[in-house]
SEPAMI-243138 format. One line per 3 residues: number of its first residue (from 1); their letters; for each residue x negated, y negated, z of C-alpha. Coordinates in Angstrom, 1 decimal. Last residue first. Layout:
% SEPAMI-243138
NUM) A) X Y Z ~ ...
//
This chain:
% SEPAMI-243138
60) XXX) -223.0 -166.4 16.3 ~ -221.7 -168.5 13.7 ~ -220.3 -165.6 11.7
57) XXX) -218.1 -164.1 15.0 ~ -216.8 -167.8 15.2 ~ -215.8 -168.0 11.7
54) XXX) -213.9 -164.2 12.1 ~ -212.2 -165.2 15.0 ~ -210.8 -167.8 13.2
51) XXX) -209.4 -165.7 10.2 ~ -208.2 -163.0 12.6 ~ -206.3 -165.9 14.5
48) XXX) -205.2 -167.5 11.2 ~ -203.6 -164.2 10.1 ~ -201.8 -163.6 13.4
45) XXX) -200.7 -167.7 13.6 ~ -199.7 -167.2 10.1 ~ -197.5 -163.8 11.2
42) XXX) -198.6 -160.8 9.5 ~ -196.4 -157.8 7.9 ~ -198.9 -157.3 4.9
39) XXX) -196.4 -158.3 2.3 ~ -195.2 -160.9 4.4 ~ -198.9 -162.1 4.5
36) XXX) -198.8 -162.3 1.0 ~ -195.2 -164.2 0.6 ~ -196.7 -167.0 3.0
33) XXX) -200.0 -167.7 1.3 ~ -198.3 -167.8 -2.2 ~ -195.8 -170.3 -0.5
30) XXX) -198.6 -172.3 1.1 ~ -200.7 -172.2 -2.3 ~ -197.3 -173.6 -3.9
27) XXX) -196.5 -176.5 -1.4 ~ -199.9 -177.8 -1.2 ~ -201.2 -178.1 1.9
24) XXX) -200.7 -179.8 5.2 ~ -202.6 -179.5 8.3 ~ -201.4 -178.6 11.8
21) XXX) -203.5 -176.6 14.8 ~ -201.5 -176.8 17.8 ~ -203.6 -175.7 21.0
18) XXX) -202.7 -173.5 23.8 ~ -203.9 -172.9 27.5 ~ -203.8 -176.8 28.9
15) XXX) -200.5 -177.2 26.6 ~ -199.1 -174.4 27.8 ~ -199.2 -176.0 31.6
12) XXX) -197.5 -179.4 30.4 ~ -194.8 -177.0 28.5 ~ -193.6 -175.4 31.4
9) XXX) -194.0 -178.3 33.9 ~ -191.7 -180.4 31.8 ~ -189.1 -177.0 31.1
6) XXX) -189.5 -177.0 35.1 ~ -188.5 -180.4 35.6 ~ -186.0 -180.4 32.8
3) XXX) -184.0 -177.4 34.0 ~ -184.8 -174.2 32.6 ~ -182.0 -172.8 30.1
//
């Protein structure tokens, strides 16, 4: 385990690099949502990413 200093630093530099993108849905839609992307073997960050990329790719 890192000590706190370095678990600090850790997290202060992921946080320049990565964003958290939270929102809350229905509990059925978000059940549907996670047993089809099991069936196609994606995480919900993979299957947001694609579906993010895709938006920007639209805009352009």
């Amino acid at each position: 385990m890192l000590p706190d200093k370095s678990r600090a630093d850790y997290f202060r530099e992921r946080r320049k690099e990565v964003g958290q993108f939270s929102v809350s849905v229905p509990r059925e839609k978000l059940d549907a949502l996670n047993k089809k992307l099991k069936s196609q073997g994606k995480t919900k960050t993979k299957w947001l990413n694609e579906k993010i990329d895709e938006e920007i790719s639209e805009k352009e």
